[in-house]
Structures are given as C-alpha cells and as structure tokens.
C-alpha positions in Angstrom: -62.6 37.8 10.3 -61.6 37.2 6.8 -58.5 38.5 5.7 -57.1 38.4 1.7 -53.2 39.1 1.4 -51.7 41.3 -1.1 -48.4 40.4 -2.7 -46.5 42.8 -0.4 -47.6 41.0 2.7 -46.6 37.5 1.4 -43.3 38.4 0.4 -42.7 40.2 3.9 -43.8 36.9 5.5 -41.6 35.0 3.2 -38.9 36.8 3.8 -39.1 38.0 7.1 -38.9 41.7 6.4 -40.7 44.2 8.9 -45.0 43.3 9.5 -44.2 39.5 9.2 -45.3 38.7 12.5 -48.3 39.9 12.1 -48.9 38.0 8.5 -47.8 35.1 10.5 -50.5 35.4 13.5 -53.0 35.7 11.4 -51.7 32.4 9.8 -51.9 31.1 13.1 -55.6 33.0 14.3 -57.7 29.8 14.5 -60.5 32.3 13.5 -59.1 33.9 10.6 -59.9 33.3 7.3 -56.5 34.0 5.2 -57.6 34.5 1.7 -55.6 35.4 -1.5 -56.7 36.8 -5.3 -55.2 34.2 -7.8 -53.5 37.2 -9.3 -50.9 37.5 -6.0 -49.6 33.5 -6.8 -48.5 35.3 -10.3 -46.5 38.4 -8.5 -45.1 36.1 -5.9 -43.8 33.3 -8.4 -42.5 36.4 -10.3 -40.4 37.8 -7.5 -39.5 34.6 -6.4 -38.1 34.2 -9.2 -36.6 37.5 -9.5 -34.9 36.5 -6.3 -33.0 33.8 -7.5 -35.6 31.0 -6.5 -35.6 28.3 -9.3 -39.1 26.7 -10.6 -39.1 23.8 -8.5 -38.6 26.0 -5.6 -41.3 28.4 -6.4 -43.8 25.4 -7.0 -43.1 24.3 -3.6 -43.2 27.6 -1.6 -46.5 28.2 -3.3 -47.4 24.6 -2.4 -46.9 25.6 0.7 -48.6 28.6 1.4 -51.9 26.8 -0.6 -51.9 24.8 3.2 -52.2 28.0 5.2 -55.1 29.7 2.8 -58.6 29.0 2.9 -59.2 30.0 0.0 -58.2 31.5 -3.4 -60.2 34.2 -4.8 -60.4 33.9 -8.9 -60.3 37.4 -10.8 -63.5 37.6 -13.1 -65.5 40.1 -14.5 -67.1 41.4 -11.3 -63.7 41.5 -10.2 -62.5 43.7 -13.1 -65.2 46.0 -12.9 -65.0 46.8 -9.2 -61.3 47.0 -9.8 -61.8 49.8 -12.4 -64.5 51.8 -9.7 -62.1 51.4 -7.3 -59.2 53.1 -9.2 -61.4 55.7 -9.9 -62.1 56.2 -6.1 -58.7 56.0 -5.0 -56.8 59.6 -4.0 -53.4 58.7 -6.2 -52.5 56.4 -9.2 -53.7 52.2 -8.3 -51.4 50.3 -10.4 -53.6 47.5 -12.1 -52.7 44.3 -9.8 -53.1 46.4 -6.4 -56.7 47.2 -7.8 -57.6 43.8 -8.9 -56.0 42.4 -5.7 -57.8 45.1 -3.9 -61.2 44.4 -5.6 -61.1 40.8 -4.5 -60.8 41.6 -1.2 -64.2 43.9 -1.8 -65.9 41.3 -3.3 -65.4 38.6 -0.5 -65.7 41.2 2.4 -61.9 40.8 3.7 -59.3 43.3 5.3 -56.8 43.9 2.8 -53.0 43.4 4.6 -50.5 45.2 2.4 -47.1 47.3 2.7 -48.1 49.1 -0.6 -48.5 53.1 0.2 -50.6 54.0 -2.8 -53.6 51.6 -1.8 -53.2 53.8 1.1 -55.3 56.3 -1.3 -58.4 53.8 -1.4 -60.9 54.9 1.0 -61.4 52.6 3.9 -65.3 52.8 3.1 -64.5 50.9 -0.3 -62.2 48.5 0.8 -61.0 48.0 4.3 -57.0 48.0 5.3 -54.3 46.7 7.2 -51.2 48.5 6.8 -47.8 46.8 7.7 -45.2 49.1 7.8 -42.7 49.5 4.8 -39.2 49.5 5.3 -38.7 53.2 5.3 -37.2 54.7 8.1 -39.1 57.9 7.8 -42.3 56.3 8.1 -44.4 57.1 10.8 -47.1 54.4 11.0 -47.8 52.0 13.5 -47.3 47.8 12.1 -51.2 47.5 12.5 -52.5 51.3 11.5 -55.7 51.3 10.4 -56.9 53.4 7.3 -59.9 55.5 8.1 
C-alpha cells in the first residue's frame, strides 16, 4: 500500500501529538510505501521554524525524514490541474496546499494520512483518506476512520 503524508501528519509524528503512532507504523510497515508532495518539506520547514527550530535544525529533521520516504512526489502541471478539479469536487473550501498535497496523492494512487478536517470534504472516490484524529476533544472519530 502506498501512502503520501500531508503536512498535518508529519508534524503530529514529529511532535508526538495524538495519530503519531500510527504515522510511525506505517514508517515501520516493511510494505508500505511512505510517500510525500515536495510541497509538505516547505510547510514543515515553515512550522519548524515557527516553532523555534533554527535552520540547521530544520535541515537535519528533514534530512532525516528523507531516510524513512520512498519517495518525493514533485508538484507539476498535472498536479496543478487535478489540484484545481479536486477543489472543485470537494464539499467545503480546500485551501491551496491541502489540494496540491491532496492531488499528489491522486496522481501516485496513495492514501492520503492527514488531521486536516476540511479534506474531509474530498470525496473518498477522488482521493482516498486516512483520518488521524485532531486534538479536539469534541471530536468523535476513531484514530484510523476511513472517509467513505
């Protein structure tokens, strides 16, 4: 199974926050294929940095998670254009990186693993899901819900 990870899902690994076990078994699934859009090395540096984390840092957390991917998935223009069809197919507003992340995940046939509600509103027909659960107490999902 091939698996591309959005932003969200790194950071909750990275920081330990609620759905990181299951970010790290897939890490650890001999027979997953952990995949990530080029786009999410750009959000995560940002937040890293946002957090504190000086450049060297970053550079060597990224360094580090390069080990554990098999691959990086360049945005280009197939890319873009699925990520404007699947804005236009998705129930609520797709903020521009979650669609571009989202279309890469498409175009290499992966299960998108994300905390981010609002890709919630993609259909799972268009781009399949794994949901880890936010932080929110009043949320009701299960770590691994599916999107149907």
């Amino acid at each position: 199974m091939r698996y591309l990870l959005d932003t969200s899902a790194l950071l909750a690994h990275y920081r330990k926050e609620i759905g990181w076990q299951e970010v790290q078994a897939l890490f650890e699934d001999g027979e997953a294929e952990i995949l990530l859009a080029s786009l999410t090395l750009t959000e995560f540096s940002r937040r890293l940095h946002e957090m504190g984390a000086d450049d060297a840092e970053i550079m060597d957390t990224l360094d580090g998670y390069r080990l554990l991917l098999n691959e990086i998935i360049a945005i280009d223009d197939p890319i873009a254009t699925a990520a404007y069809q699947i804005g236009q197919r998705a129930s609520a507003r797709l903020p521009l990186a979650d669609a571009l992340i989202a279309a890469a995940a498409q175009a290499d046939d992966a299960e998108l693993v994300h905390r981010d509600k609002h890709m919630l509103g993609i259909p799972s027909h268009v781009v399949k899901q794994r949901f880890l659960v936010s932080q929110s107490p009043n949320d009701t999902e299960e770590a691994t819900a599916r999107v149907d």
